[in-house]
C-alpha positions in Angstrom: 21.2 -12.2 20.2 23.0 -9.2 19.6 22.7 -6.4 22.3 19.4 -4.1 21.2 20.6 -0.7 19.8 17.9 1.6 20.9 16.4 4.0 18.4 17.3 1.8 15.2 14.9 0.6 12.9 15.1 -3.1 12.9 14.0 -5.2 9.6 13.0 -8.6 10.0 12.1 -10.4 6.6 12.1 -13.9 5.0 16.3 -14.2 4.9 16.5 -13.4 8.5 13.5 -14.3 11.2 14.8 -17.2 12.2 17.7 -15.3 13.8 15.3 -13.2 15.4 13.2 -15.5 17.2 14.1 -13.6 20.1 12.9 -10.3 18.8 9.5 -11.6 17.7 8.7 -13.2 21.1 9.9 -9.8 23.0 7.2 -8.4 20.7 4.6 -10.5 21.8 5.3 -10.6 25.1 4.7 -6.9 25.6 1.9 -6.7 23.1 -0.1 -8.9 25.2 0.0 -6.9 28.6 -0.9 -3.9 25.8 -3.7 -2.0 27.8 -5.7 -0.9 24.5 -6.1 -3.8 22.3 -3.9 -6.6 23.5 -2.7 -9.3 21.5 -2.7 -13.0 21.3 0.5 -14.0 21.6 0.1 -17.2 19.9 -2.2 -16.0 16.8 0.1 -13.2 16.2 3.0 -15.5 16.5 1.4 -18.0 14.5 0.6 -15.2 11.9 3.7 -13.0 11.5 5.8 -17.1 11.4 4.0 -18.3 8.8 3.9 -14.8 6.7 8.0 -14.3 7.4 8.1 -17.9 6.2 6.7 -17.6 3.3 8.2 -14.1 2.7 4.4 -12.8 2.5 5.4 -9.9 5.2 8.2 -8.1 6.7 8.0 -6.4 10.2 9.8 -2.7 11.2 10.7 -2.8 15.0 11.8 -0.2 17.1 13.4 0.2 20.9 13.8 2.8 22.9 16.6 3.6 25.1 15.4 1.5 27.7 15.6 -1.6 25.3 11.3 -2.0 25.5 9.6 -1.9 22.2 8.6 1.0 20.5 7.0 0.8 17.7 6.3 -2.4 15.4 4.4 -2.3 11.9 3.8 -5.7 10.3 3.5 -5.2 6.4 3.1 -7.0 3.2 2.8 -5.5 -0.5 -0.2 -6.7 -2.3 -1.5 -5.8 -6.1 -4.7 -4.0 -6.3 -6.4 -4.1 -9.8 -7.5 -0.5 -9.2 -5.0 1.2 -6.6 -1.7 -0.7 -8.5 1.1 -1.8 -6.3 0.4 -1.3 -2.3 2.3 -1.7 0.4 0.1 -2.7 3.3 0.6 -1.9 6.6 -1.7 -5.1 8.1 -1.1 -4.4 11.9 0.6 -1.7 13.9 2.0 -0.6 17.2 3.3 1.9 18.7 3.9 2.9 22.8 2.6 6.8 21.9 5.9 8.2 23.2 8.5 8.7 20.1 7.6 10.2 17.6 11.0 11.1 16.1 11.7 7.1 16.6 7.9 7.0 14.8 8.6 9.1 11.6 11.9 7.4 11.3 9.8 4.0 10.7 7.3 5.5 8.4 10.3 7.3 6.2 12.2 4.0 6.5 9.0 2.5 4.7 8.3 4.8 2.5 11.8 4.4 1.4 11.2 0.8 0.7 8.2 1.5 -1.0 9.9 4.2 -3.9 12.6 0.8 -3.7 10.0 -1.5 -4.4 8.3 0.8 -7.1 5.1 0.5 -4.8 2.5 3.0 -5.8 1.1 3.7 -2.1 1.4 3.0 1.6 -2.1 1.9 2.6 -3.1 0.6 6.2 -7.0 0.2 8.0 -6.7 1.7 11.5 -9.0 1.8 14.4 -7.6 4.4 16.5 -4.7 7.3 16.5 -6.2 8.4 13.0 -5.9 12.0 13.9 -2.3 11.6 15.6 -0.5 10.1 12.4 -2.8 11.7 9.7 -1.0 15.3 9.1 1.9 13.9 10.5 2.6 11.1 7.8 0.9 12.7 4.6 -1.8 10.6 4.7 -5.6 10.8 2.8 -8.9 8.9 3.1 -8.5 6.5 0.8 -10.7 3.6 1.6 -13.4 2.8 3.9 -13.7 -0.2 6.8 -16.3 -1.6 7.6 -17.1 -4.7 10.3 -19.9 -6.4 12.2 -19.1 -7.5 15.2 -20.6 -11.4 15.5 -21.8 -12.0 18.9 -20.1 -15.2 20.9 -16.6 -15.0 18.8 -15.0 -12.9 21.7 -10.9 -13.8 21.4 -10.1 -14.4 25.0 -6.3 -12.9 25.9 -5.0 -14.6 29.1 
């Protein structure tokens, strides 16, 4: 693997994430020490794989200049029959601290999205709404909603 150049937005799609095995496991590996909502290494692995394979997603990955992960946004576009063409930002990271490095990303997608002739960026989020609302442009658009079924906890060792 190539020496990480920090501060780069790094693209990892369906023509290259074989080559960047590497890349994906450094991603899990820190996601799952993550103190707010840690990953599973193995379902996210499992997940982002078979989506890359299939060229159903693409990830954005940034470093900082200490070579640890930065930001990651895990995407896919998907056809609405009332919103049009969206591209879907399914799950997102970021360590908080860049926020240049963090509107880089978000222009970097937005740029593939006027590419793609994509109509909107969409994405559910359960936390840092009011850090990246102004900040990226973004409206209320939809609304989540969940239950929470009791005895499904995900365990993260």
């Amino acid at each position: 693997m190539e020496k990480i150049k920090p501060n780069k937005v790094y693209v990892i799609n369906k023509s290259n994430f074989v080559s960047q095995a590497s890349v994906i496991a450094r991603i899990c590996s820190t996601l799952k020490y993550a103190e707010k909502d840690p990953i599973d290494p193995h379902i996210f692995l499992e997940y982002v794989s078979k989506g890359l394979a299939f060229g159903k997603c693409s990830i954005f990955v940034t470093f900082n200049e200490k070579q640890k992960l930065s930001s990651c946004l895990v995407f896919f576009i998907k056809n609405n029959p009332v919103k049009g063409k969206v591209l879907w930002i399914e799950w997102a990271w970021t360590d908080g601290k860049s926020l240049k490095l963090g509107m880089k990303v978000f222009k970097k997608l937005e740029d593939l999205a006027r590419k793609l002739k994509v109509d909107r960026i969409a994405a559910a989020m359960t936390r840092g709404l009011k850090a990246v609302y102004k900040r990226y442009g973004l409206t209320v658009a939809y609304t989540v909603v969940e239950k929470k079924i009791e005895g499904s906890e995900l365990n993260v060792e």
